[in-house]
N, CA and C atoms as an extended XYZ file, in Angstrom:
567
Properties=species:S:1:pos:R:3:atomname:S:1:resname:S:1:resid:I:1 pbc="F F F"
N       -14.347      -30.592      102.667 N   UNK     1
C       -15.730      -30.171      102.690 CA  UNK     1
C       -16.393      -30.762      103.921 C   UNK     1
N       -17.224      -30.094      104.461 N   UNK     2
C       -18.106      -30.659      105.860 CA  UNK     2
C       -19.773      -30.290      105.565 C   UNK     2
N       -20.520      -30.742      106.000 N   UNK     3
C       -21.578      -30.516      106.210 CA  UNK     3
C       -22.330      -31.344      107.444 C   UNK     3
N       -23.321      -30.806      108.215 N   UNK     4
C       -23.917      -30.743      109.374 CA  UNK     4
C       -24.775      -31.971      109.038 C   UNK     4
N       -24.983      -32.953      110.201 N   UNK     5
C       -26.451      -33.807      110.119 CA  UNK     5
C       -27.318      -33.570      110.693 C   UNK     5
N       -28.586      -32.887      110.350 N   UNK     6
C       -29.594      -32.239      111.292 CA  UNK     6
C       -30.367      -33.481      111.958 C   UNK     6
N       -30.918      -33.526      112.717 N   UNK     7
C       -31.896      -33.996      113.807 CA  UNK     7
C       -32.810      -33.606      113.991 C   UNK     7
N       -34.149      -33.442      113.520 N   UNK     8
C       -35.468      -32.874      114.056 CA  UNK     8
C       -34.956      -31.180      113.948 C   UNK     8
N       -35.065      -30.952      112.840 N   UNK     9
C       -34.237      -29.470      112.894 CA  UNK     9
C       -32.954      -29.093      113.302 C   UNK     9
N       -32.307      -29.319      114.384 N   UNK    10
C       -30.948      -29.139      115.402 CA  UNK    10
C       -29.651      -30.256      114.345 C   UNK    10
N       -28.741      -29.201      114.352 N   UNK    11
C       -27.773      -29.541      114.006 CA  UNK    11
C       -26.586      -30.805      115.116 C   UNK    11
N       -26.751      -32.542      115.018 N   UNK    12
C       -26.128      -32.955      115.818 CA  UNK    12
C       -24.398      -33.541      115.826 C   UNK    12
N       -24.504      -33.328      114.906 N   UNK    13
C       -23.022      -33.816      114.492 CA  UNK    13
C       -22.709      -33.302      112.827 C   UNK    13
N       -21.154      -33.065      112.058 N   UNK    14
C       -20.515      -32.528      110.867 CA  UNK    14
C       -20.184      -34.068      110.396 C   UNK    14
N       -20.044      -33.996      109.490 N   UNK    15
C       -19.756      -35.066      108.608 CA  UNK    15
C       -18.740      -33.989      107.527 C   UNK    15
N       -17.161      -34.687      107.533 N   UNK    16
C       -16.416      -34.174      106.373 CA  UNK    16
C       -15.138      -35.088      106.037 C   UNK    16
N       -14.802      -34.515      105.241 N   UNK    17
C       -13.679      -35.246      104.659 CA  UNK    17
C       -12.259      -34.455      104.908 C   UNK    17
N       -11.465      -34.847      105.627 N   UNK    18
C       -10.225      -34.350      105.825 CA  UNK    18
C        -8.939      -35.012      104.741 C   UNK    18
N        -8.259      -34.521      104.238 N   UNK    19
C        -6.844      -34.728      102.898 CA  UNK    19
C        -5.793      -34.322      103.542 C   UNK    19
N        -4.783      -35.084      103.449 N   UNK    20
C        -3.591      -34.805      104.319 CA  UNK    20
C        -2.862      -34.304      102.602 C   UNK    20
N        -2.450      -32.712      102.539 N   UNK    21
C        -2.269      -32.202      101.777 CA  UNK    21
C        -0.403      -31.788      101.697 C   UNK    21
N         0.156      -32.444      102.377 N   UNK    22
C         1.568      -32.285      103.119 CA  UNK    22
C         2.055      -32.624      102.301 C   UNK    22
N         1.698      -34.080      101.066 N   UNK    23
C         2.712      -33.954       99.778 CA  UNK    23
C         2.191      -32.954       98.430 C   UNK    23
N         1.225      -32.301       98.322 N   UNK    24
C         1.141      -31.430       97.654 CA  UNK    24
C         1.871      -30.241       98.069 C   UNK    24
N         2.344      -30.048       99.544 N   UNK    25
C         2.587      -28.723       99.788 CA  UNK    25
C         4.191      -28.855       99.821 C   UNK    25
N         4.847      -29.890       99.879 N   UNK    26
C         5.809      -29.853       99.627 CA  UNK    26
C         6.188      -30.257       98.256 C   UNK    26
N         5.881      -30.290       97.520 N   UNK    27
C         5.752      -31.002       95.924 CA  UNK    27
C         5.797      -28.852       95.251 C   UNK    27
N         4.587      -28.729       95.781 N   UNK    28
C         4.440      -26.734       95.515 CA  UNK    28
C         6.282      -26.312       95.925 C   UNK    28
N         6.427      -26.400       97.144 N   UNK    29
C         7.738      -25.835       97.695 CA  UNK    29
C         8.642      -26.184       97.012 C   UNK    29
N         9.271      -27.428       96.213 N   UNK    30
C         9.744      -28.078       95.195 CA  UNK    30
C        10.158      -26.974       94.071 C   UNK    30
N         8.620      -27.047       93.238 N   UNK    31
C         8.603      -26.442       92.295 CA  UNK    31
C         9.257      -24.709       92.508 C   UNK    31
N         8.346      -24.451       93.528 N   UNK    32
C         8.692      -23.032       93.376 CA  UNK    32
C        10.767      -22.916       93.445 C   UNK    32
N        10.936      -23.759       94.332 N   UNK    33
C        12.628      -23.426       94.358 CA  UNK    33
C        13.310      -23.840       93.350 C   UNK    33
N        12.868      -24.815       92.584 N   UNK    34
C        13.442      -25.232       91.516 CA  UNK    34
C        12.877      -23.562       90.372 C   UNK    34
N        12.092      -23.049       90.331 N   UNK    35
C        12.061      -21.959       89.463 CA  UNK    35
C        13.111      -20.261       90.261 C   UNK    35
N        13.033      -20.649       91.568 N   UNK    36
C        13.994      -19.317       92.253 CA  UNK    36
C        15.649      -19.704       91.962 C   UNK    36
N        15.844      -20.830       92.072 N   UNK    37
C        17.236      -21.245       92.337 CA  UNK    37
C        17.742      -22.190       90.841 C   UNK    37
N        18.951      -21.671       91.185 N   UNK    38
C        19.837      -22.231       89.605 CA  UNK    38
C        20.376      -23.939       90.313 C   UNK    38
N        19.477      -25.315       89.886 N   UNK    39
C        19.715      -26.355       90.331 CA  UNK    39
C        21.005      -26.714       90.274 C   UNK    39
N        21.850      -26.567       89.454 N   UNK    40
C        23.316      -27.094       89.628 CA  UNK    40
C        24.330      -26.188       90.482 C   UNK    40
N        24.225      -25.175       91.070 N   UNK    41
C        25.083      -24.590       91.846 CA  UNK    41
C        24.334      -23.720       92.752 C   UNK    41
N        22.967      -24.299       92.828 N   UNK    42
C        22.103      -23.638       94.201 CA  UNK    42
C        21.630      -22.030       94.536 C   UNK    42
N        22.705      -21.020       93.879 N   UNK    43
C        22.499      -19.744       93.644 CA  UNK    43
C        21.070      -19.310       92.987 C   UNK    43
N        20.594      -17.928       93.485 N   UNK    44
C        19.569      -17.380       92.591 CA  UNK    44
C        19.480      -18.021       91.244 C   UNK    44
N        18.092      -18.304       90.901 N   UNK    45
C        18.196      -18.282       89.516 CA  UNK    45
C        18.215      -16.768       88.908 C   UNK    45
N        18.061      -16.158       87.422 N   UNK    46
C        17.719      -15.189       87.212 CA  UNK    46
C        16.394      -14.403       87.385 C   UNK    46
N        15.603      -15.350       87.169 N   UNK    47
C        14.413      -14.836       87.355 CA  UNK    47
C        13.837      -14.180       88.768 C   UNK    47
N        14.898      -14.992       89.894 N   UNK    48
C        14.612      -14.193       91.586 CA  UNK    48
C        15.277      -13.234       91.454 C   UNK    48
N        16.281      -12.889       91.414 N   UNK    49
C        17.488      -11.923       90.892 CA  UNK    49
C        16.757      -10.941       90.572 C   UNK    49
N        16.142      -11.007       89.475 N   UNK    50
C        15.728      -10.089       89.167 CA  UNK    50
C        14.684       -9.048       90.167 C   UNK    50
N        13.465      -10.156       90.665 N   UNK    51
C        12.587      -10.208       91.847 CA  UNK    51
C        13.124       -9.506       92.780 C   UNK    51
N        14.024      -10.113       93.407 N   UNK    52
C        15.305       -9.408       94.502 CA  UNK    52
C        15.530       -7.818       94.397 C   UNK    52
N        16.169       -8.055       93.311 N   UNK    53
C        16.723       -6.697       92.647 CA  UNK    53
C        15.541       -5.474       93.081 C   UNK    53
N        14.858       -5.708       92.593 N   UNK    54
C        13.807       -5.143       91.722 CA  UNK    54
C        12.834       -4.614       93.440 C   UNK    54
N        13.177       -5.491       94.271 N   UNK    55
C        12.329       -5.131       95.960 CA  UNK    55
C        13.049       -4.374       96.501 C   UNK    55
N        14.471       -4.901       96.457 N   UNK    56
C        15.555       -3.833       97.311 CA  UNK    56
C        15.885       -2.697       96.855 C   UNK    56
N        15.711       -2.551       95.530 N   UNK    57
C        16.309       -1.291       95.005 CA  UNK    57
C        15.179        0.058       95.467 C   UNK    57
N        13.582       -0.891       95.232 N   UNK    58
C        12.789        0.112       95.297 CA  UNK    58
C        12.585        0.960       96.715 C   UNK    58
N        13.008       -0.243       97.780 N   UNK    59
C        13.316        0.420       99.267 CA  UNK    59
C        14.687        1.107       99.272 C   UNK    59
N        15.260        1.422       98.796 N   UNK    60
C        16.685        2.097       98.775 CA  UNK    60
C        16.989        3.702       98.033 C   UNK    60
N        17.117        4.609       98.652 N   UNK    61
C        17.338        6.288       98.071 CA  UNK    61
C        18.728        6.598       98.111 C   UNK    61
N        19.365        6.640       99.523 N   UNK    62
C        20.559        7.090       99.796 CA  UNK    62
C        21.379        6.037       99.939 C   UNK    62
N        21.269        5.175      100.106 N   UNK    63
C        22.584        4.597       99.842 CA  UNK    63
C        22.644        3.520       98.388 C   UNK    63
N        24.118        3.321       98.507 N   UNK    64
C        24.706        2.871       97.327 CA  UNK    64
C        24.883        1.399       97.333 C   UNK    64
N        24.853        0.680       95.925 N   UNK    65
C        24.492       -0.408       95.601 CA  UNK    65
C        25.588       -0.740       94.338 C   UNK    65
N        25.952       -1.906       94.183 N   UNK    66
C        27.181       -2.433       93.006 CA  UNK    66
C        26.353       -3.603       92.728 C   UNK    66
N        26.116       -3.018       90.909 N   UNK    67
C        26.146       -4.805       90.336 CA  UNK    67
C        26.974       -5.327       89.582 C   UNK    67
N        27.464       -6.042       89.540 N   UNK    68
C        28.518       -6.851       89.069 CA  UNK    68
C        27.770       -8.469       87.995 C   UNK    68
N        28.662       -7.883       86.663 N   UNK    69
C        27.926       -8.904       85.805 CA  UNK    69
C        29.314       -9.666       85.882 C   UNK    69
N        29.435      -11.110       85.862 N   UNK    70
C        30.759      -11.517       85.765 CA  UNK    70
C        30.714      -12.736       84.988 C   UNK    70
N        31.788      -12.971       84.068 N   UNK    71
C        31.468      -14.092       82.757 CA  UNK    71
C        33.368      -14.738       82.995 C   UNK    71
N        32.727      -16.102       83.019 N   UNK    72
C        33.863      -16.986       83.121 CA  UNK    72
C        34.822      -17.039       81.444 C   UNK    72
N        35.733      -15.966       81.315 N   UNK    73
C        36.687      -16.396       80.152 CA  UNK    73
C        37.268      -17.582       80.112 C   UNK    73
N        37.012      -18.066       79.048 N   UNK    74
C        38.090      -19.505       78.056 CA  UNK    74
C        37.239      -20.834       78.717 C   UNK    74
N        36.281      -20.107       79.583 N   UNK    75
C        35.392      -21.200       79.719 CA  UNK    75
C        34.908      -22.128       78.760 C   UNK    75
N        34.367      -22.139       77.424 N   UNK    76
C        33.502      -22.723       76.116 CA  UNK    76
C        35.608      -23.522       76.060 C   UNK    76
N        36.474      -22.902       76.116 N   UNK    77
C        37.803      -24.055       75.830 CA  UNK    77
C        37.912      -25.291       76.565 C   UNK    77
N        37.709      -24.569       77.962 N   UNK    78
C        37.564      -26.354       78.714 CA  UNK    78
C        36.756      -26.975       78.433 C   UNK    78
N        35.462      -26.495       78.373 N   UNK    79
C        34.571      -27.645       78.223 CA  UNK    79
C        35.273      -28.763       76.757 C   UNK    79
N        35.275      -27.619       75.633 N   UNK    80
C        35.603      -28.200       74.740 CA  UNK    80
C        36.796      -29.265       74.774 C   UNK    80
N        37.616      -28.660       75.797 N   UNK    81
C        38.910      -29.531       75.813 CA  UNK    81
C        39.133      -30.821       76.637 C   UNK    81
N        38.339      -30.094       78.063 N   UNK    82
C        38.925      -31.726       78.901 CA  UNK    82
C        37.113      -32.003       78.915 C   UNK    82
N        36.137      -31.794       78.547 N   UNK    83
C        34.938      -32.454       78.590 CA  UNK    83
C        33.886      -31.285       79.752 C   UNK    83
N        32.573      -31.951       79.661 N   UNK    84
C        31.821      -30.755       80.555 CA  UNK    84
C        31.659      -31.342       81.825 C   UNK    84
N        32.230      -32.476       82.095 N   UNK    85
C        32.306      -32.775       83.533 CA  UNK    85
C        33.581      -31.762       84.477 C   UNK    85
N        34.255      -31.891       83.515 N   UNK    86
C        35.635      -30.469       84.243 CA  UNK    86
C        34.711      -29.266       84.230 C   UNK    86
N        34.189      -28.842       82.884 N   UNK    87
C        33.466      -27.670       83.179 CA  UNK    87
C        32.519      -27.312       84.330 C   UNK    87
N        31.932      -28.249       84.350 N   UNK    88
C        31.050      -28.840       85.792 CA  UNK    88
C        31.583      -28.133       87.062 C   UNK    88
N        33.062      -28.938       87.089 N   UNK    89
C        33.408      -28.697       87.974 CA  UNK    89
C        34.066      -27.106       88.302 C   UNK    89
N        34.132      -26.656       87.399 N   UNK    90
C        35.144      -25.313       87.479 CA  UNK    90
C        33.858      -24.392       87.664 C   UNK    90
N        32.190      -24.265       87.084 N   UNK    91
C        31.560      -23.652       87.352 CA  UNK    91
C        30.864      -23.612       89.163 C   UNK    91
N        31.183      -25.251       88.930 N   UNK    92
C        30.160      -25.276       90.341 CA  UNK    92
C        31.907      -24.831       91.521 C   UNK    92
N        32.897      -24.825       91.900 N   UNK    93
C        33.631      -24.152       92.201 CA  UNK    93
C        33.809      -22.477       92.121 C   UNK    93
N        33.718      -22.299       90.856 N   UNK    94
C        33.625      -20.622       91.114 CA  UNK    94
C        31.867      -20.272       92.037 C   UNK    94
N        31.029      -21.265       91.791 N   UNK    95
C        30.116      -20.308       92.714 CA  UNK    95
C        30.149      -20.438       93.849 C   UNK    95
N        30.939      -21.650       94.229 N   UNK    96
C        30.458      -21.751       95.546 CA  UNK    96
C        31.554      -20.914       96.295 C   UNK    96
N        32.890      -20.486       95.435 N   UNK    97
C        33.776      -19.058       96.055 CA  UNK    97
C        33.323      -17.809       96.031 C   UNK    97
N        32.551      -17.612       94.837 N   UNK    98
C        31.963      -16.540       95.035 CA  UNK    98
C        30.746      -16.154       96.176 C   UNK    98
N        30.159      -17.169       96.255 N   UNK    99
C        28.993      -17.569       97.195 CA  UNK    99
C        29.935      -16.890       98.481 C   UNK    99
N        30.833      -17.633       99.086 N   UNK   100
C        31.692      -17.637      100.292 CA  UNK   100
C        32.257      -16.401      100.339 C   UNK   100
N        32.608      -15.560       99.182 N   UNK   101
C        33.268      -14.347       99.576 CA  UNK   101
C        32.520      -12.838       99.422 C   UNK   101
N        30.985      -12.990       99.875 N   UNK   102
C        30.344      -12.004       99.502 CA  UNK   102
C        29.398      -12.030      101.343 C   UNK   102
N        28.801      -10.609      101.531 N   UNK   103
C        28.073      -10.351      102.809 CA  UNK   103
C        26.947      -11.772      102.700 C   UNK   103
N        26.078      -11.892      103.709 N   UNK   104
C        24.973      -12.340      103.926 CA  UNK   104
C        23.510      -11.437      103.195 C   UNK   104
N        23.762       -9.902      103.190 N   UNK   105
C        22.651       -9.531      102.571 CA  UNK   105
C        22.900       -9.426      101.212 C   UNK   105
N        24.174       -9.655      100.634 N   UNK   106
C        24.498       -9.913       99.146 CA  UNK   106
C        23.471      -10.368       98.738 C   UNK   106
N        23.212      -10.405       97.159 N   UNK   107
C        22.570      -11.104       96.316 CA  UNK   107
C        23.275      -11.737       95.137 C   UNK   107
N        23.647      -12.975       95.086 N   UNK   108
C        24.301      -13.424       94.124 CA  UNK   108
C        23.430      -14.618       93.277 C   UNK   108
N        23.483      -14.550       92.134 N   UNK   109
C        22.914      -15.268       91.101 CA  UNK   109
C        23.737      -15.884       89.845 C   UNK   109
N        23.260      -17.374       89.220 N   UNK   110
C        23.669      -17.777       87.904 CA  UNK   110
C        22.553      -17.308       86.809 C   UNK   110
N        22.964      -16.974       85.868 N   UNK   111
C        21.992      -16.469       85.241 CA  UNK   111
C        22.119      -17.323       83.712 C   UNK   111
N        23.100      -18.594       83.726 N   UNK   112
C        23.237      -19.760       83.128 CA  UNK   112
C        24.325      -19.628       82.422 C   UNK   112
N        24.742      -20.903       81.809 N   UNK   113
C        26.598      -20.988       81.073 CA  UNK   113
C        27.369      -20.627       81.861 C   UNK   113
N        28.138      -19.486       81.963 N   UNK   114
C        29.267      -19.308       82.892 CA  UNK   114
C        29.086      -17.506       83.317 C   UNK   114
N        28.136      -17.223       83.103 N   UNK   115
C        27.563      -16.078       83.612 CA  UNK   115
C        27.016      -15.526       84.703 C   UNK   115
N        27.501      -14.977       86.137 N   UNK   116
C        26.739      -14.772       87.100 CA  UNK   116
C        26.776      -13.084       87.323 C   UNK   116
N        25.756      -12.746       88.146 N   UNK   117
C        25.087      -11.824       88.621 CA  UNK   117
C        25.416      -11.365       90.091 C   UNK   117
N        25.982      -10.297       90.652 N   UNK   118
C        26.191      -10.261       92.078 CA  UNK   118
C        25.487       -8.485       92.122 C   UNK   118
N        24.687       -8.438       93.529 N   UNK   119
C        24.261       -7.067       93.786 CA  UNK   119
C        25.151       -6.868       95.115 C   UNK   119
N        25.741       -5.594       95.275 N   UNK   120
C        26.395       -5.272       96.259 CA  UNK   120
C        25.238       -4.391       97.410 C   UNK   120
N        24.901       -4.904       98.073 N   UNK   121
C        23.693       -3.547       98.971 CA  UNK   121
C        24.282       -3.078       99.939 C   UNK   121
N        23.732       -1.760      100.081 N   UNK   122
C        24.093       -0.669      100.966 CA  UNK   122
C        25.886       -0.521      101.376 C   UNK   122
N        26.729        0.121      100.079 N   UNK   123
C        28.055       -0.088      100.382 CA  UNK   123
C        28.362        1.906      100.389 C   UNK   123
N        29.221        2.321      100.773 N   UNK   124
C        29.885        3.234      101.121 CA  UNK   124
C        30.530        3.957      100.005 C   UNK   124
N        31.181        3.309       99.119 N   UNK   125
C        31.544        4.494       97.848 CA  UNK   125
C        31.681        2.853       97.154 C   UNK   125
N        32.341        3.531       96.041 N   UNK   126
C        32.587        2.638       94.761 CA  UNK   126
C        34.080        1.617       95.169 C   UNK   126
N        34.707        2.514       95.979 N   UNK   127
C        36.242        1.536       96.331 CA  UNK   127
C        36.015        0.154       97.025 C   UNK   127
N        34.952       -0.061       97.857 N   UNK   128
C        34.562       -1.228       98.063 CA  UNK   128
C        34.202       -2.458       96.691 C   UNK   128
N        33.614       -1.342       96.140 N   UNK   129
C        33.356       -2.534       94.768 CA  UNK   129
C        34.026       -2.992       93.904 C   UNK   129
N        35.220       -1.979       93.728 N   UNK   130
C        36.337       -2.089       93.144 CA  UNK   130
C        37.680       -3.319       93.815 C   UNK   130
N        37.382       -3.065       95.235 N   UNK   131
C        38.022       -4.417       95.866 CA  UNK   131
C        37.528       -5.642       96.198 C   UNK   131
N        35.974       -5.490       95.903 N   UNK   132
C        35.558       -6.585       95.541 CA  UNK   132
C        35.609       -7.675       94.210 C   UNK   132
N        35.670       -6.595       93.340 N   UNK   133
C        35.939       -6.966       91.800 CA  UNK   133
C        37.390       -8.136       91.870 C   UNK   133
N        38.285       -7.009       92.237 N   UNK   134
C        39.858       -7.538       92.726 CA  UNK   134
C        39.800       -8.984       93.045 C   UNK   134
N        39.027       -9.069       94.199 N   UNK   135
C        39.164      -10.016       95.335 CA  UNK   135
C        38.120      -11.238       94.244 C   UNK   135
N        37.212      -10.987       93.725 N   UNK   136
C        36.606      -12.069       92.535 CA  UNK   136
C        37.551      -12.324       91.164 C   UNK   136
N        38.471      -11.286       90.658 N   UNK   137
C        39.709      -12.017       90.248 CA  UNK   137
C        40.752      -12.712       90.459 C   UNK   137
N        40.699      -12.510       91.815 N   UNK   138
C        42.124      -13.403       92.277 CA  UNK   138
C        41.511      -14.850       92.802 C   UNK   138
N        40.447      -14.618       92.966 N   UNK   139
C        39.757      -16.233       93.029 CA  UNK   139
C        40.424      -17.448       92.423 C   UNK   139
N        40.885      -18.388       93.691 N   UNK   140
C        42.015      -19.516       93.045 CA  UNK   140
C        40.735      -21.030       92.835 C   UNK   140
N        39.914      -20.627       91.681 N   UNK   141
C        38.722      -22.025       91.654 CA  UNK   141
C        38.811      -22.487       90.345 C   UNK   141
N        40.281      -22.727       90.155 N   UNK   142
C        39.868      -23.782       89.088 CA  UNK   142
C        41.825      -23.665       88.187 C   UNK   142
N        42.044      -24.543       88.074 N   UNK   143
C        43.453      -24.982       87.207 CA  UNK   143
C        43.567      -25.076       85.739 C   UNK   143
N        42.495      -24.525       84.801 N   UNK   144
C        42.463      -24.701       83.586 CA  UNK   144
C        41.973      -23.415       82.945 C   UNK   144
N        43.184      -22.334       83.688 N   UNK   145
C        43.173      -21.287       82.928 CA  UNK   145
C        42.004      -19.853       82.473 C   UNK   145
N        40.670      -20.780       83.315 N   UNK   146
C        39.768      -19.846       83.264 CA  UNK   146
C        40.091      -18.435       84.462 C   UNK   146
N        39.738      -17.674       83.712 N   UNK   147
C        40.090      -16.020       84.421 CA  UNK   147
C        38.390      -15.152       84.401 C   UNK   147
N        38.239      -14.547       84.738 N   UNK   148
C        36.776      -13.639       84.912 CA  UNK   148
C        36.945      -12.419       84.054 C   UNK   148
N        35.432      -12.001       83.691 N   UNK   149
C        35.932      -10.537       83.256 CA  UNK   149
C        34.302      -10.335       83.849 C   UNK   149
N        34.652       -8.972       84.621 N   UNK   150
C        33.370       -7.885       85.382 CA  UNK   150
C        32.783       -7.237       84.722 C   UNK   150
N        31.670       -6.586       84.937 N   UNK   151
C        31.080       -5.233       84.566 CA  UNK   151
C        30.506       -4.856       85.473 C   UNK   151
N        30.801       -3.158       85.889 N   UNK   152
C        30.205       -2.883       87.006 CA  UNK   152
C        28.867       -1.875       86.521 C   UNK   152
N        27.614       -1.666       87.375 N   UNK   153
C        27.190       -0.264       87.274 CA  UNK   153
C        27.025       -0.056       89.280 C   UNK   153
N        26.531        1.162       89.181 N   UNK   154
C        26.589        1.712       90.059 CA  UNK   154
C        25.078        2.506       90.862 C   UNK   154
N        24.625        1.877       91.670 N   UNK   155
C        22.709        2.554       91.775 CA  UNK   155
C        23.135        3.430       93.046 C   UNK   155
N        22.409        4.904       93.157 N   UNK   156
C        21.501        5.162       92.307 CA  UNK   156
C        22.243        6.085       90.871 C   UNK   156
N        23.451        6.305       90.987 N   UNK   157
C        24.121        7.543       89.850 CA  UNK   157
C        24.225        6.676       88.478 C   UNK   157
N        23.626        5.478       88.140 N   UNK   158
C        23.557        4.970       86.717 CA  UNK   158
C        22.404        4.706       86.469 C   UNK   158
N        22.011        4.415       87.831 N   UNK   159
C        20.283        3.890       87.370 CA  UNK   159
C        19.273        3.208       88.571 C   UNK   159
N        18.127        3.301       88.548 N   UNK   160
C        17.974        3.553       89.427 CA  UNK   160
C        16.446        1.511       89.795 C   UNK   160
N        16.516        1.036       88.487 N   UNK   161
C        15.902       -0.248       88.342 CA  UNK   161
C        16.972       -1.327       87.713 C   UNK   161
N        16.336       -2.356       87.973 N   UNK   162
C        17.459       -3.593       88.104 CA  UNK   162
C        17.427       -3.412       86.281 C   UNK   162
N        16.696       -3.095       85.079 N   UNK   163
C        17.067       -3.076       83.950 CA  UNK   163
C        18.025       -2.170       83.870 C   UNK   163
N        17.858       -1.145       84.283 N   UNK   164
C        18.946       -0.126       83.908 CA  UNK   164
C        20.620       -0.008       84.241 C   UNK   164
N        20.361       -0.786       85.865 N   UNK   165
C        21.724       -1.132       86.635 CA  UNK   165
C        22.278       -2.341       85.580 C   UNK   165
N        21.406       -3.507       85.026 N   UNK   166
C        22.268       -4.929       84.302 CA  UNK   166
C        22.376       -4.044       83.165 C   UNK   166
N        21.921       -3.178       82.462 N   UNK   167
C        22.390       -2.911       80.677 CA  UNK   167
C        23.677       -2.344       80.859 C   UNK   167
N        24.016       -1.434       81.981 N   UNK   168
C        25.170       -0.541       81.698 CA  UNK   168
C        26.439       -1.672       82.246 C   UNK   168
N        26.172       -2.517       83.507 N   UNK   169
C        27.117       -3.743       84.172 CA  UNK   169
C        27.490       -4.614       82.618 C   UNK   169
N        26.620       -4.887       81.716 N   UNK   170
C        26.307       -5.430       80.966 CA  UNK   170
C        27.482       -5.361       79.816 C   UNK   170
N        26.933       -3.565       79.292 N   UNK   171
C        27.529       -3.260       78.860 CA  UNK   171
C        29.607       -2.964       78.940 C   UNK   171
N        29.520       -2.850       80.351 N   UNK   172
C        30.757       -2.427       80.960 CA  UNK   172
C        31.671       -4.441       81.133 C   UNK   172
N        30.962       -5.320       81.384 N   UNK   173
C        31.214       -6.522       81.160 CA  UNK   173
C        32.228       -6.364       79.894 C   UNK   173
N        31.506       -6.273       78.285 N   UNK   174
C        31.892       -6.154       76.843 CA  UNK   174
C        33.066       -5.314       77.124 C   UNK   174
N        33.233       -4.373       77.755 N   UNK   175
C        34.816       -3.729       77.880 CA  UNK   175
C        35.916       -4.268       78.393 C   UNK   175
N        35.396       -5.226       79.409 N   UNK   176
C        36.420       -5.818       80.032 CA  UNK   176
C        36.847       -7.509       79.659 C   UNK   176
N        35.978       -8.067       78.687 N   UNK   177
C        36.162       -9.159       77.961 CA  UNK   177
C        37.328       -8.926       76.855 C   UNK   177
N        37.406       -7.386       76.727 N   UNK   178
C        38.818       -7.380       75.572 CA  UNK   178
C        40.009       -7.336       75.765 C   UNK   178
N        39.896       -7.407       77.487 N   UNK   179
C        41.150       -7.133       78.338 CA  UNK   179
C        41.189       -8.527       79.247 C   UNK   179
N        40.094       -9.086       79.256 N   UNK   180
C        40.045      -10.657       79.876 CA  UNK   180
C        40.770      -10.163       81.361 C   UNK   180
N        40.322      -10.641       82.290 N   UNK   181
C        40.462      -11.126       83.376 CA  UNK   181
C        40.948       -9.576       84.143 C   UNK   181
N        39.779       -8.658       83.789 N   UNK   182
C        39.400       -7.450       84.480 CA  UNK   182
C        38.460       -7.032       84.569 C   UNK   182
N        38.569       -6.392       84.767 N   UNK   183
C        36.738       -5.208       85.592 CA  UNK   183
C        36.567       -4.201       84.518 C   UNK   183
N        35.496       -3.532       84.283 N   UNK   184
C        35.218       -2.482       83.962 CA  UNK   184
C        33.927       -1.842       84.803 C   UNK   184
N        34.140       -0.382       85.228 N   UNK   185
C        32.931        0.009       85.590 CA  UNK   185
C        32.254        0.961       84.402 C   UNK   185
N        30.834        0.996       84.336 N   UNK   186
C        30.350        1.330       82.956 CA  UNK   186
C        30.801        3.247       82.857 C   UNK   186
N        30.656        3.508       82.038 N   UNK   187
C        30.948        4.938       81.445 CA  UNK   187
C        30.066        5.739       80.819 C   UNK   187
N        29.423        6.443       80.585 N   UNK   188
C        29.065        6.958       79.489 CA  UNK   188
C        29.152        7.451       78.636 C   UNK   188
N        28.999        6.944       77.000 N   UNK   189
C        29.291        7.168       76.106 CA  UNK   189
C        29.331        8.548       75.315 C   UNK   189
């Protein structure tokens, strides 16, 4: 706040109070990343993901997009078995491979437990996604037997908002959990 000290009418000098506001503004920056980002393995949280999703898709007509829901099988065994510090480790390993084996304009997210989220943008047909799927199963991150299972959908020919693209990935996930440590792309019923 400032205000003026007048003089015989004439304004001669401000009088104010200046706040060095630099730990509030980084304290704000804090918070906000701790609500965008998943703190134990640094990835999107869900809630940006979604945000993300939800900006790019709406700038996007003609070209094609892959989301990929992907859930760590026999995961809930390790923990149970060698403790959740192994689990720890086998989650924060698969993201940071998955992290490493995807574009720069990728969007990849934890969306918590052993569940992550990947958007494929602007790809060329479906065979890319399909060798991407591949290439996230053969992922060598971890020695205790955990394997992946996918679900794909496909924007814009499944859907055309980030709800509609995760229900059918979602759904197509549940197909490929009965076959463990494969893909499914969704279908219609």
């Amino acid at each position: 706040d400032t205000a003026p000290v007048i003089e015989a009418g004439v304004p001669v000098q401000m009088i104010g109070i200046i706040s060095d506001i630099h730990h509030m503004k980084t304290r704000i920056a804090l918070l906000e990343n701790t609500v965008y980002t998943d703190p134990f393995t640094g990835l999107y949280s869900k809630k940006r993901f979604e945000e993300l999703c939800t900006s790019v898709l709406s700038k996007r007509k003609d070209t094609k997009c892959i989301m990929m829901v992907i859930d760590l099988d026999y995961f809930k065994a390790v923990n149970d078995t060698h403790g959740h510090m192994i689990g720890d480790e086998v989650l924060l390993s698969f993201s940071q491979h998955l992290s490493a084996s995807v574009r720069k304009k990728d969007i990849v997210a934890r969306f918590g437990g052993d569940e992550f989220v990947l958007l494929m943008l602007d790809v060329s047909d479906i065979e890319i996604g399909k060798k991407k799927a591949e290439e996230i199963l053969r992922l060598q991150d971890n020695d205790y037997g955990v394997t992946k299972s996918i679900g794909i959908s496909i924007f814009p020919d499944m859907g055309t908002t980030y709800d509609e693209l995760f229900k059918k990935a979602d759904k197509a996930l549940y197909q490929a959990k009965q076959k463990r440590n494969a893909y499914c792309i969704y279908e219609e019923e």
